[in-house]
MIKOL-206551 format. One line per 3 residues: their letters; for each residue x, y, z of N, C-alpha, C. Coordinates in steps of 0.05 Angstrom, whole numbers. Each point is the difference from the previous one (the first is absolute). Layout:
<drenvos>
a = X,Y,Z,X,Y,Z,X,Y,Z | ... .
</drenvos>
This chain:
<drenvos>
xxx = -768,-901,1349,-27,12,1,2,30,-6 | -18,4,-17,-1,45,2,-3,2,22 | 5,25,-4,0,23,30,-22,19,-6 .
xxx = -24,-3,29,-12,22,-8,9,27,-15 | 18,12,2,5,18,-9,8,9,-30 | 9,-30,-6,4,-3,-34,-31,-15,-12 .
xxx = -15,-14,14,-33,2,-14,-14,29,-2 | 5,9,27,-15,32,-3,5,13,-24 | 29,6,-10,15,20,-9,5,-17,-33 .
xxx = -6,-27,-9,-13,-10,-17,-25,8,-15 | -14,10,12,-33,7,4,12,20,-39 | -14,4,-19,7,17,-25,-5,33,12 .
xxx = -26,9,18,-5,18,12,5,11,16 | 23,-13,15,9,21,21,23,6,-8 | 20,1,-14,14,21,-17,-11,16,-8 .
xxx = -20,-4,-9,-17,31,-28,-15,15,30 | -5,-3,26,-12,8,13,22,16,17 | 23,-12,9,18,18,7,16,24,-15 .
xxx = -8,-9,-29,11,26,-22,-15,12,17 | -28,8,-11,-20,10,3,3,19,28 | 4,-5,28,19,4,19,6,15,-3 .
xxx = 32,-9,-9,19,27,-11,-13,23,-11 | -12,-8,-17,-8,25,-17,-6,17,19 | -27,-9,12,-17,17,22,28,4,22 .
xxx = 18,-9,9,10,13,13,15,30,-13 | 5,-7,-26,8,25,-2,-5,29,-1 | -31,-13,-16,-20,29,3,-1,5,29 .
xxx = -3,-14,26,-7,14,29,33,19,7 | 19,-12,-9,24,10,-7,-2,26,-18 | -11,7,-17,-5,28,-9,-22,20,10 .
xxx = -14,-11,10,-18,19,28,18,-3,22 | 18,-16,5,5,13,37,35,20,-23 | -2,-2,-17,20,26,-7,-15,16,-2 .
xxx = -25,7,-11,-17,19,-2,-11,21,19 | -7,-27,17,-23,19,22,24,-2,26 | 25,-20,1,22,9,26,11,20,2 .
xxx = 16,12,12,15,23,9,27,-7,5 | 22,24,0,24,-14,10,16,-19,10 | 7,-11,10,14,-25,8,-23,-25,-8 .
xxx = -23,-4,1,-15,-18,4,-3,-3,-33 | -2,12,-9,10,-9,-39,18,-23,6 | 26,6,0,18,-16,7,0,-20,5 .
xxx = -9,-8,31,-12,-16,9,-16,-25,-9 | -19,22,-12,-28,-18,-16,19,-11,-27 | 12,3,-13,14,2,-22,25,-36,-2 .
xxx = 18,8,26,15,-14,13,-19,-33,6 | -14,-2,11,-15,-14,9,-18,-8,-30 | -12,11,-8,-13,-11,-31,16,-19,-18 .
xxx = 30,13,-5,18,-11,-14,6,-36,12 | 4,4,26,12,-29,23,-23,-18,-11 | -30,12,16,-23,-21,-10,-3,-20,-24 .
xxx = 5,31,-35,0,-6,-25,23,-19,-9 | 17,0,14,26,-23,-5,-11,-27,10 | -7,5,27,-13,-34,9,-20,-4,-12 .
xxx = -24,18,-13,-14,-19,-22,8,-5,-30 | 17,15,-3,12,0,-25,5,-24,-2 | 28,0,11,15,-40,4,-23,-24,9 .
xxx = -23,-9,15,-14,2,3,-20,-10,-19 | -9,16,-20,-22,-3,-24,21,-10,-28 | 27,5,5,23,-12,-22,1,-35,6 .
xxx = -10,-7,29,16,-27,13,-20,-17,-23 | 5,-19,-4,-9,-29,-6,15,-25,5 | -17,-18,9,0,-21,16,18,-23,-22 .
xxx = 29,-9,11,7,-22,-18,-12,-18,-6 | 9,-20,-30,-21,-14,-2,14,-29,16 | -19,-16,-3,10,-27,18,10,-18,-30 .
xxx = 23,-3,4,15,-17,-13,9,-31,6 | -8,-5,19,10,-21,17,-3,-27,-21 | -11,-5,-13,-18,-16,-22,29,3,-21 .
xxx = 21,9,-8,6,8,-18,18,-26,7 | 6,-12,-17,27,-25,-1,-10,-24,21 | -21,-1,6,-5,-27,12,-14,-19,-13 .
xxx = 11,-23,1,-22,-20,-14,-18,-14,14 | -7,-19,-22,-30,-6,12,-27,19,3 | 1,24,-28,-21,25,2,-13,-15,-20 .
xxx = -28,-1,-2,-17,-12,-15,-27,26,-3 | -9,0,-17,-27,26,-1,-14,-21,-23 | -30,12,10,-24,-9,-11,-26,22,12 .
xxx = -20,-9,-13,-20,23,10,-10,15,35 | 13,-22,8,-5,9,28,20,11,17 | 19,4,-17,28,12,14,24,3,-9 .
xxx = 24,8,19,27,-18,-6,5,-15,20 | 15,-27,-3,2,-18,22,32,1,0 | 6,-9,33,27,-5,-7,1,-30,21 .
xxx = 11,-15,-10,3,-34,10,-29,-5,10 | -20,9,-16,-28,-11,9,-18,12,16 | 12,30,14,-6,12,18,-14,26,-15 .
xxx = -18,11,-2,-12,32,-10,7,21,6 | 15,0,-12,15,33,16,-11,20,-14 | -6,2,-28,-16,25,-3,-28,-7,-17 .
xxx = -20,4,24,-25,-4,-5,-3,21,-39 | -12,-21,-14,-26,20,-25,-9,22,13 | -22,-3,24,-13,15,13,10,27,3 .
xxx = 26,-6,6,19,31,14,10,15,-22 | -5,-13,-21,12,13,-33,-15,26,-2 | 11,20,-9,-19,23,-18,4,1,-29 .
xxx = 33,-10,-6,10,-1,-36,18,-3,9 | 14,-3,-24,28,-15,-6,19,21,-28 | 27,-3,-2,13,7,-18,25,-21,0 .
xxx = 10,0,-33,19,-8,2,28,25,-9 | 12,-3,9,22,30,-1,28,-21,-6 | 18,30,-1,27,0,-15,17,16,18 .
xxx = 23,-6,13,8,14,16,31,-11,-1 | 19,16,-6,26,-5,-15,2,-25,-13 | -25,4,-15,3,-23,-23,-3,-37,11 .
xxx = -14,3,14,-15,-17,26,-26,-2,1 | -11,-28,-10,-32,18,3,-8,-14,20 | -19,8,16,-16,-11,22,-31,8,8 .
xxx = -16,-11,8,-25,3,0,-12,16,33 | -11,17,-1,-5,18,23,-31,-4,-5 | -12,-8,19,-23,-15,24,-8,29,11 .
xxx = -18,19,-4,-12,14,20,-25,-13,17 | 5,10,24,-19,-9,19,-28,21,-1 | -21,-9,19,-10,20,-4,6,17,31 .
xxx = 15,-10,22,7,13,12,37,-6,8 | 10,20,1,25,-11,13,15,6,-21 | 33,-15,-1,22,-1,-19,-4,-9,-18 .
xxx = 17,1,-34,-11,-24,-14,16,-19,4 | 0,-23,-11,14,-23,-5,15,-3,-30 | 20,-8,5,20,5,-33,7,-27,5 .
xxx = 7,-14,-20,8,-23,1,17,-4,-39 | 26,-2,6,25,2,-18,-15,-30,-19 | 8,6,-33,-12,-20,-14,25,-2,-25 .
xxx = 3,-22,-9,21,-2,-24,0,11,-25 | -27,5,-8,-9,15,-26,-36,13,8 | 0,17,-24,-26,14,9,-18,-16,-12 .
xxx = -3,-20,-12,-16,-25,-10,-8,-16,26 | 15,-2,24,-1,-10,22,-15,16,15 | 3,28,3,-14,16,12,-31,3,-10 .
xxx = 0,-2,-22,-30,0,-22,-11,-27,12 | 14,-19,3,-14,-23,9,-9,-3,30 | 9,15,16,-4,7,30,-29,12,3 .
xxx = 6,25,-11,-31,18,-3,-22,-14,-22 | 4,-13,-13,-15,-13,-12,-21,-29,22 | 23,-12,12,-11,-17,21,-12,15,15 .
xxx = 9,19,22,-16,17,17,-28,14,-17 | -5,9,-23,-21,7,-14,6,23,4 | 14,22,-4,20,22,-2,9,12,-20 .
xxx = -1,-29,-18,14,13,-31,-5,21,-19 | 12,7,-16,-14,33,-12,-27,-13,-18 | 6,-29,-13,-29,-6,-16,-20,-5,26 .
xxx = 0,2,26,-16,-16,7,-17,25,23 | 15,27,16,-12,14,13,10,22,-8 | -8,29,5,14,27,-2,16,7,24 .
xxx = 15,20,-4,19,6,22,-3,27,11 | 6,10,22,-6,28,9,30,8,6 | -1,29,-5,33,9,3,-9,24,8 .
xxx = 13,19,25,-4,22,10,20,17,-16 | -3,10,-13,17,20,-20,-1,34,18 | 26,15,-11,-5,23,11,-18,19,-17 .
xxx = -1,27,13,-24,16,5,0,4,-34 | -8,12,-21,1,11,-23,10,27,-12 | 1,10,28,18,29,3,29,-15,-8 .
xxx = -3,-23,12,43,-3,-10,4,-5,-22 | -18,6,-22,4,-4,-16,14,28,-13 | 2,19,18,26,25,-4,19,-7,24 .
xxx = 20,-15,-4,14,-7,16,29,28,14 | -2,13,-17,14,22,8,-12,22,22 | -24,3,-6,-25,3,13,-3,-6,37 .
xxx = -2,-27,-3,-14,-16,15,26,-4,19 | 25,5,-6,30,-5,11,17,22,14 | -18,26,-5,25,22,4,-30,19,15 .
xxx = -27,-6,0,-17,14,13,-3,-4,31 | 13,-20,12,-2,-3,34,25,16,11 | 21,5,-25,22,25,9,-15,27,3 .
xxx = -15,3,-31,-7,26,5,-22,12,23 | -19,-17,0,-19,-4,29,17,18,29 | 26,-22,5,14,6,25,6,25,-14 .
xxx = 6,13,-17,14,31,-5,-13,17,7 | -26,-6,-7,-30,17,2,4,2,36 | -3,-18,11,-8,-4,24,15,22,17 .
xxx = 37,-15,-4,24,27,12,3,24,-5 | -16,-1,-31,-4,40,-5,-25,7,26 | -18,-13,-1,-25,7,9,6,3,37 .
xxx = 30,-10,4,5,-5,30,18,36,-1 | 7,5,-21,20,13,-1,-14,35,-1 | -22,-2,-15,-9,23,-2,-19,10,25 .
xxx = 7,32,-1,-13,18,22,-29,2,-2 | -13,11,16,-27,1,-8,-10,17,-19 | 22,24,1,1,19,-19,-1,0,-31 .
xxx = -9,-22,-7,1,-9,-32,-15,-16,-4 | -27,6,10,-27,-15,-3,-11,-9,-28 | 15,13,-31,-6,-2,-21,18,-29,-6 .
xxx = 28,-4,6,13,-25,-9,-3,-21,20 | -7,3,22,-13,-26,13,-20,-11,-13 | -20,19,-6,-22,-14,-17,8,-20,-25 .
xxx = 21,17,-10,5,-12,-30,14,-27,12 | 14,-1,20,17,-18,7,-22,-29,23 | -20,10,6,-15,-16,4,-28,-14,-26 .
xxx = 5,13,-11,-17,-14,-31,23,-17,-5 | 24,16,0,19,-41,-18,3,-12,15 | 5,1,34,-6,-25,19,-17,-9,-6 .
xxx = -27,7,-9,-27,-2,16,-3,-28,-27 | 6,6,-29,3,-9,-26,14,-25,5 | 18,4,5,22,-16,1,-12,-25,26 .
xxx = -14,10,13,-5,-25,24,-16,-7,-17 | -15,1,-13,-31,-11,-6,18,-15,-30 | 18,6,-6,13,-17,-19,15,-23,7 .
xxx = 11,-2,24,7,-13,10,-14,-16,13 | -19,5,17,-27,-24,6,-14,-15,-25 | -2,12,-30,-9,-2,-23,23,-31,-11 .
xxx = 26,6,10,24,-17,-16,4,-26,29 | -12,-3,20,-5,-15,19,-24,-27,-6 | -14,16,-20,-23,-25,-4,8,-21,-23 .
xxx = 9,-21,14,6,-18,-31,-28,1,-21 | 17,-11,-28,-15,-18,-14,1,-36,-3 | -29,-2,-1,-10,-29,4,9,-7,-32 .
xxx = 12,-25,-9,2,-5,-25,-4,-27,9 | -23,-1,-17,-5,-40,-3,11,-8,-28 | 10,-22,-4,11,-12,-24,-17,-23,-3 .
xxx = -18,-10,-24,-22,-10,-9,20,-28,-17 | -21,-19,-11,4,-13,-28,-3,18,-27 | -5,28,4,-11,11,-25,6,31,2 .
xxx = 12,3,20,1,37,9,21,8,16 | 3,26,5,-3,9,31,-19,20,3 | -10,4,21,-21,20,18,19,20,15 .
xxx = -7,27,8,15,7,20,-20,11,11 | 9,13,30,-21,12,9,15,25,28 | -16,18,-7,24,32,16,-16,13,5 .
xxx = -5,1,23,-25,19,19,-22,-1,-18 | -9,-29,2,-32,-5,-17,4,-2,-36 | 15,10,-11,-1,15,-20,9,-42,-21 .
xxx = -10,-11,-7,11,-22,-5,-6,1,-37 | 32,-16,-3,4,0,-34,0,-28,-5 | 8,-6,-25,-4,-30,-2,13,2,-43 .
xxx = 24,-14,8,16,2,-28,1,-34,-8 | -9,-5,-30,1,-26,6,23,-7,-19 | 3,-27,-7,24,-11,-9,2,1,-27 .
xxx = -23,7,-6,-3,-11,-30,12,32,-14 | 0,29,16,4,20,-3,33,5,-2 | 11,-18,25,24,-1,4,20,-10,-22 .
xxx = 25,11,-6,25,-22,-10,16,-9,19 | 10,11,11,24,-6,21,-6,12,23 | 22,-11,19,6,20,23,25,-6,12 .
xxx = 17,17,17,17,6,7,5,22,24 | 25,-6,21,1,8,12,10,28,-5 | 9,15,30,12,36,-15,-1,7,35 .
xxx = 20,16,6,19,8,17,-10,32,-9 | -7,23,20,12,29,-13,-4,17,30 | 10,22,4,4,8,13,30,0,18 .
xxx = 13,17,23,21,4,-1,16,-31,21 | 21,-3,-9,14,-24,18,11,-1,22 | 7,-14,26,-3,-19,-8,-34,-12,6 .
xxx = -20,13,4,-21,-11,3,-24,3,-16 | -3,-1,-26,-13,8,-19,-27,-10,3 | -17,5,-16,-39,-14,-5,8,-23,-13 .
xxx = -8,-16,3,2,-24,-15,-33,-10,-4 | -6,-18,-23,-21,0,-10,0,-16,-26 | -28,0,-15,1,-15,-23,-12,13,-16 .
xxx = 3,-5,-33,-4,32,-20,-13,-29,-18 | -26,10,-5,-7,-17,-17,-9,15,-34 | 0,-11,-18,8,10,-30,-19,-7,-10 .
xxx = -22,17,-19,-23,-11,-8,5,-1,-22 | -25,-21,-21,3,-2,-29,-7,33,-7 | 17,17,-18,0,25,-11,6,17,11 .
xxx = 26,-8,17,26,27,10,-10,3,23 | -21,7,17,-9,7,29,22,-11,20 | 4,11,18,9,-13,20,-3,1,28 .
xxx = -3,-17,23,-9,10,25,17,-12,21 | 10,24,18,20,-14,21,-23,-5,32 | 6,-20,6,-14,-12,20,17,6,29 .
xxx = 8,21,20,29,-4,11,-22,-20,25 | 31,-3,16,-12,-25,30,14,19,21 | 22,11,0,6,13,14,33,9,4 .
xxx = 16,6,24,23,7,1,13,-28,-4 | 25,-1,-15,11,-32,5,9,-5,26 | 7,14,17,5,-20,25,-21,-15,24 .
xxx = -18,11,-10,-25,-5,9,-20,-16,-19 | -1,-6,-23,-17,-2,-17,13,-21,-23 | 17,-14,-8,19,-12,-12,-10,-26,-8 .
xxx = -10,-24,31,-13,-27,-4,-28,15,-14 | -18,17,9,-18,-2,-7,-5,8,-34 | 18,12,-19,-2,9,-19,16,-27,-12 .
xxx = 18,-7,11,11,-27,-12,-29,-24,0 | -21,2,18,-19,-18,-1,-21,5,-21 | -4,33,-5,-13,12,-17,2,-14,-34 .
xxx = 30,17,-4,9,-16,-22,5,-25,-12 | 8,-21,28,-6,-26,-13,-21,-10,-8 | -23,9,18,-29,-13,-12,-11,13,-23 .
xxx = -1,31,-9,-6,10,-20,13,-2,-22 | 22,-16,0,15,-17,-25,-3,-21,-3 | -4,-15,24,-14,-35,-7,-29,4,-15 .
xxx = -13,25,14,-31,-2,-12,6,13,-23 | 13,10,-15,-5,19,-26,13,-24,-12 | 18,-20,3,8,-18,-23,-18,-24,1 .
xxx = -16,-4,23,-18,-25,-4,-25,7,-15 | -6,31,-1,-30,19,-12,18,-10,-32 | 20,14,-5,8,12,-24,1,-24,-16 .
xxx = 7,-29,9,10,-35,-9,-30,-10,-4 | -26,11,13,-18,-13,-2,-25,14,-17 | 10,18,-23,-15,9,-7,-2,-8,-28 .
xxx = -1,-16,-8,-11,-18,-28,-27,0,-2 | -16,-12,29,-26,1,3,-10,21,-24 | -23,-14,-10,-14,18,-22,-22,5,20 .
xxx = -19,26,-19,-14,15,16,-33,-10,-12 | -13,-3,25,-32,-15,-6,-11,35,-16 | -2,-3,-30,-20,27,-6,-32,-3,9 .
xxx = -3,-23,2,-27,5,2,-6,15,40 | 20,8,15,2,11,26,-9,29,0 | 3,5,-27,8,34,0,-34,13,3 .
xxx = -1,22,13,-25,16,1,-11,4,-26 | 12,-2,-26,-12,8,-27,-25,19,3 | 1,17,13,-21,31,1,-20,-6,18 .
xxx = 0,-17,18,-26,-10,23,-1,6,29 | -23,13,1,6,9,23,-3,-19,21 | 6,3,23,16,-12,24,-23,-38,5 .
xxx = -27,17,0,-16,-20,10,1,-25,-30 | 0,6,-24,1,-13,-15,22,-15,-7 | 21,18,8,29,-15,3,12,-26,15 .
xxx = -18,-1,20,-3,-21,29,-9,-15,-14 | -29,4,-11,-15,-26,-4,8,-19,-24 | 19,24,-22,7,-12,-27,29,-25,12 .
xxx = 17,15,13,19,-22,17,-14,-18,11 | -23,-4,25,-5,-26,3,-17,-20,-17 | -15,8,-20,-4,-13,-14,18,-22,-23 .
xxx = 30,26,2,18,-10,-24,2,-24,18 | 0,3,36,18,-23,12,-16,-26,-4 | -28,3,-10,-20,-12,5,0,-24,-33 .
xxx = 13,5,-21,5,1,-20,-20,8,-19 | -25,14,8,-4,24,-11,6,11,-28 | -18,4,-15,22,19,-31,17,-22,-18 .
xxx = 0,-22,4,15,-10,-13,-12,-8,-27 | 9,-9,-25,-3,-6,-23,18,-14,-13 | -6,2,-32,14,-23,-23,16,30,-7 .
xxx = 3,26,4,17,16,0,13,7,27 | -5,4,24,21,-7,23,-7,-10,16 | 20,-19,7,-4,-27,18,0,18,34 .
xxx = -6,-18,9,-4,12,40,27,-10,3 | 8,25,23,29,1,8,-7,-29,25 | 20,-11,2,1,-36,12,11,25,31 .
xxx = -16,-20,17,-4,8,36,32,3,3 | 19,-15,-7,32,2,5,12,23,1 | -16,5,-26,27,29,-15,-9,32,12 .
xxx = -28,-9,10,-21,23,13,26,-1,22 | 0,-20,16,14,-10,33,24,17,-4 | 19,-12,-21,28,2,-4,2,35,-7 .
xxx = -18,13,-16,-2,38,10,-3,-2,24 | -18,-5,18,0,11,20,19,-2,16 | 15,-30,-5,26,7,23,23,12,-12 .
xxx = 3,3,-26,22,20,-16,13,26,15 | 13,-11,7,12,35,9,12,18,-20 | 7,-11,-28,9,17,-15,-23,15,-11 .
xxx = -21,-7,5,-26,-1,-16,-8,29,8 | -16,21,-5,-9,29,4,-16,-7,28 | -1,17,17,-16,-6,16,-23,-2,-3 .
xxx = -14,17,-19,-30,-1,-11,-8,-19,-9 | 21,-10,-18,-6,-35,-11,-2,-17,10 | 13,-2,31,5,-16,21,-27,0,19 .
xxx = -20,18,5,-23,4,14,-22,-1,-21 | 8,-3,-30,-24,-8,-13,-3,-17,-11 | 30,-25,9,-5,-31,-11,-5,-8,31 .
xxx = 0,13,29,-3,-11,18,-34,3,6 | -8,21,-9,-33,2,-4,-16,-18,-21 | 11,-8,-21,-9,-19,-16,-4,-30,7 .
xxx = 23,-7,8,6,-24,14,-15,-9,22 | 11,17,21,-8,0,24,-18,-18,18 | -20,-3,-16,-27,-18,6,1,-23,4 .
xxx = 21,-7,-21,7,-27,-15,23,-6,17 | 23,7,22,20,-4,14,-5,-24,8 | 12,-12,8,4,-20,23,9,18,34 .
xxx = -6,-18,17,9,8,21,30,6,1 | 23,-20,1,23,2,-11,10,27,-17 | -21,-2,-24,14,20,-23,-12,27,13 .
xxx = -20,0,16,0,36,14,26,7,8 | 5,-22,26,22,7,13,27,10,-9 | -2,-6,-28,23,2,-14,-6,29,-15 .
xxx = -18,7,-13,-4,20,-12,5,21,31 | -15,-4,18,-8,23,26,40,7,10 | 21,-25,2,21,4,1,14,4,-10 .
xxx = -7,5,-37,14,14,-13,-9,30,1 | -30,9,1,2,20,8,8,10,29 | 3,-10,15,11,13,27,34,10,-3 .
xxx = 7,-26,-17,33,18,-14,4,18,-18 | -27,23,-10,3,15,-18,9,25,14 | 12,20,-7,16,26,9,-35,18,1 .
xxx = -18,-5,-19,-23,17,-9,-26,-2,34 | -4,15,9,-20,-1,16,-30,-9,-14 | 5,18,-30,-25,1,-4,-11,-26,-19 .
xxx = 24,-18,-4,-4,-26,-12,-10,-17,18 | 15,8,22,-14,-30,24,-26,9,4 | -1,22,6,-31,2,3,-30,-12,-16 .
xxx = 16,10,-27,-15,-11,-31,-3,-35,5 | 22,-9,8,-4,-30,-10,-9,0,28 | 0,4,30,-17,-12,17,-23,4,-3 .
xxx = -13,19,-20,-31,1,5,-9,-18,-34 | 16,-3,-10,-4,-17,-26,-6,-31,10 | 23,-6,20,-6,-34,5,-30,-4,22 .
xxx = -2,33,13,-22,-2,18,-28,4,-16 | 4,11,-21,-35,1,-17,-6,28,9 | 15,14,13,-6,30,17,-13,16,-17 .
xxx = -21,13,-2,-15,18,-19,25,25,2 | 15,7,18,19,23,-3,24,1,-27 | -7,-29,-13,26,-5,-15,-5,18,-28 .
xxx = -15,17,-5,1,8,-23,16,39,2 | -8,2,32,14,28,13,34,-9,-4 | 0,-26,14,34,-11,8,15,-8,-15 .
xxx = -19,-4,-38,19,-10,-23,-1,34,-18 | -22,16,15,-4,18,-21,35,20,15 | -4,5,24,32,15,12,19,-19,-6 .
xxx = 5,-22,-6,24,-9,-8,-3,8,-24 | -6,-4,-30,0,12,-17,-2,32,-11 | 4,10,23,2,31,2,28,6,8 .
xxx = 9,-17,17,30,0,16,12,-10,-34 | 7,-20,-7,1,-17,-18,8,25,-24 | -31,17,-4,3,24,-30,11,21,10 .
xxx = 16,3,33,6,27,7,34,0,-27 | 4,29,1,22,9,-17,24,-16,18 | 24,-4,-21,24,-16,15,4,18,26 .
xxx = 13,-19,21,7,7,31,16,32,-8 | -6,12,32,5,24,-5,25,-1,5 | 19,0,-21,28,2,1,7,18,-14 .
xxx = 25,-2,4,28,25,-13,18,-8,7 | 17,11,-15,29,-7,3,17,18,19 | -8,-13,20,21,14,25,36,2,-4 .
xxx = 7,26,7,18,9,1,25,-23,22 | 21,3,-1,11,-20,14,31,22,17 | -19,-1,21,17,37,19,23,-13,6 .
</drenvos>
């Protein structure tokens, strides 16, 4: 059975909340140097440090995963679980996502809960593991994945690695100096003062969802969204000093761009960038293998504005326009864009608006769950008000096609410290 203490400490938020902690402990740590007096500096100082170690270790802990499942037989999985000799040991219900990983050349499939440890369970090939998450409904064609990546500041890892030394320097000058030098305290409390607020700044993860068609990220509100069809490759990347470097994933766009994604320190951060990478390489070779799909022209806005654009799509769905010079696109091939993930997103919410009407009960469901696995916020939105008839859908196809015409993701080619 878990232990309360390893469900608590499971929780994704109370790590990022005990950083957070620290931080603030340190700033109350540079006012009681400030505004204390002799010995009681010290004191206050002595005592800050003891605290910042027990949350330190603390907000580093994570909860092992439960392995117990690994080499026993009689494990069977289907949509409602994994079973072992007939018994349900891990409820669907308790699932949040799934990965399959590589770990000294070992692959095995890691089960997050939505509360508690995960579950890893050892597999013979990653074809086996693909078939695990595929049963559970987990698989990369079938839902998106969420990965807590580190802050975007680490993306100066020299930076982000050698600034909680300089902090404490600031602090022992600031213990060290007389009152008599009211001009370099100041100066010396602007780079504490910087330096904390940088440090509470490199405390807030980033959210990265991994889609059928994208990734999204998202960093104090501020949310991007790079899709696949932009992408060539990706790969992992190590930088900063050893033995505990940033580790992370650098993804390579079509025409030299490049963008490093970090997750965090590797001793801390290692499964989760190993979970990162495997899914954003299963999804970029299943995007990149399925893109034959030809493109419906008659989808495109051809110079119309928004309200006319709606009505010219459901009509096309309607067969509409057709003639002895172009035939009406057949209800299938409308269907088969909409669930395309290689397909543009725009194209994908304007064969799901055409169609739409004409769904089956069944074929919603299918369209509504392929969009719920898209990385794009602003796609699901598009196709939920497309299958609903929502008068909003001409605002919700007109911002996806704005997202869609924005200039390539804001990248560069990051330096590698």
């Amino acid at each position: 059975m878990e232990s309360s203490r390893a469900v608590l400490l499971g929780r994704p938020w109370i790590p990022a909340v005990l950083r957070v902690f620290g931080v603030v402990l340190w700033m109350v740590a540079l006012s009681a140097v400030l505004f204390g007096a002799g010995f009681g500096r010290v004191r206050a100082w002595g005592a800050f440090v003891l605290v910042l170690s027990v949350v330190a270790r603390v907000a580093q802990w994570r909860p092992e995963p439960d392995t117990s499942l690994t080499g026993k037989r009689g494990i069977t999985v289907d949509g409602a679980g994994v079973w072992h000799q007939g018994t349900l040991v891990v409820p669907r219900s308790a699932l949040r996502q799934g990965f399959v990983l590589h770990e000294n050349a070992k692959p095995k499939v890691r089960l997050e809960h939505a509360w508690g440890p995960p579950t890893e369970i050892a597999v013979p090939t990653q074809h086996d593991g693909r078939a695990i998450l595929e049963a559970l409904g987990l698989d990369t064609s079938q839902v998106s994945a969420d990965v807590r990546a580190g802050s975007i500041l680490h993306r100066y890892p020299k930076l982000a690695q050698q600034l909680p030394t300089w902090f404490v320097a600031v602090v022992v000058l600031l213990m060290l100096l007389g009152d008599d030098q009211p001009g370099l305290r100041v100066a010396l409390l602007a780079a504490g003062g910087a330096s904390a607020v940088y440090l509470l700044l490199g405390a807030v993860k980033t959210r990265v969802r991994v889609g059928i068609d994208g990734i999204s990220t998202r960093w104090l509100g501020r949310r991007r969204f790079y899709p696949f069809s932009t992408i060539e490759r990706v790969c992992r990347y190590d930088a900063g000093r050893s033995p505990n470097p940033i580790v992370g994933i650098e993804l390579f766009f079509h025409g030299g761009a490049q963008l490093q994604l970090p997750v965090g320190e590797a001793n801390e951060a290692e499964l989760a960038c190993s979970a990162l990478y495997a899914r954003v390489r299963q999804a970029l070779a299943e995007f990149q293998s399925a893109r034959e799909g030809a493109r419906i022209e008659a989808l495109a806005r051809a110079g119309r504005d928004d309200r006319t654009w709606v009505d010219a799509l459901r009509a096309l769905g309607r067969g509409e326009g057709a003639s002895h010079r172009r035939a009406a696109i057949p209800t299938d091939r409308l269907l088969t864009a909409a669930l395309d993930p290689s397909a543009a997103p725009r194209d994908r919410a304007c064969a799901a608006i055409a169609v739409g009407p004409s769904l089956t009960p069944d074929e919603r469901v299918r369209v509504r769950e392929s969009a719920e696995a898209s990385a794009s916020p602003k796609l699901r939105i598009a196709i939920e008000r497309a299958l609903n008839d929502d008068e909003g859908v001409e605002e919700a196809l007109a911002a996806l096609e704005a997202e869609q015409n924005e200039h390539a993701p804001d990248v560069h080619a990051t330096p590698s410290d």
